[in-house]
N, C-alpha and C positions, 0 to 999 in steps of 0.2 A: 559459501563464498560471501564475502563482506564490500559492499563498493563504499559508494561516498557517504558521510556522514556515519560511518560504520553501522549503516541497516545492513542488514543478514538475511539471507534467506529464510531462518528461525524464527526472526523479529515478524515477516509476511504471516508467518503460517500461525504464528501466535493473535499475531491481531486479528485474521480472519477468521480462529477459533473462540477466539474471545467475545469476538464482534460480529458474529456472520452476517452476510448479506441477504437475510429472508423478510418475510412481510412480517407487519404487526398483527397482531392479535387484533378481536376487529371491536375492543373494548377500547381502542390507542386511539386517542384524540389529535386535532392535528399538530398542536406542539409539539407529540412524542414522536411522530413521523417527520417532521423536518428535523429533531435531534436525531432522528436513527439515519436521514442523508446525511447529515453532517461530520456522522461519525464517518459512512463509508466515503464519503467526500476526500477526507484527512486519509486515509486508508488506500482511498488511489493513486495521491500524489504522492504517498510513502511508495507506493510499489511501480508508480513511473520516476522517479526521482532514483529509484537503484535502477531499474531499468537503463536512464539514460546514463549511470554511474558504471552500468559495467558494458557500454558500445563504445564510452569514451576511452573506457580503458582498452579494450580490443580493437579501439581506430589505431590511441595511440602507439600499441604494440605493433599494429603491423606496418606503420609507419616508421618505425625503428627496423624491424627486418630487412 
């Protein structure tokens, strides 16, 4: 399912395999741990941004029913 901005379900599953959400290795200094927030940062308001893309689409349908 595609909502707004045409993110995908695909697009989610990619980025979160690309980018998982795990800890750093314990060599990671604190630069590379506030770039590894900032990557999941971008990452959640991709996956609340569809989120809100497809409530609005299912408000607006069953406001037309």
């Amino acid at each position: 399912m595609v909502g707004a901005y045409n993110i995908s379900e695909e697009l989610i599953a990619w980025l979160e395999k690309t980018f998982p959400n795990i800890l750093p290795q314990k060599n990671c200094d604190i630069e590379d741990v506030r770039f590894l927030q900032g990557q999941q940062a971008v990452i959640n308001v991709i996956k609340a941004t569809y989120k809100e893309s497809l409530d609005d689409v299912y408000d607006a349908t069953s406001r037309i029913s």
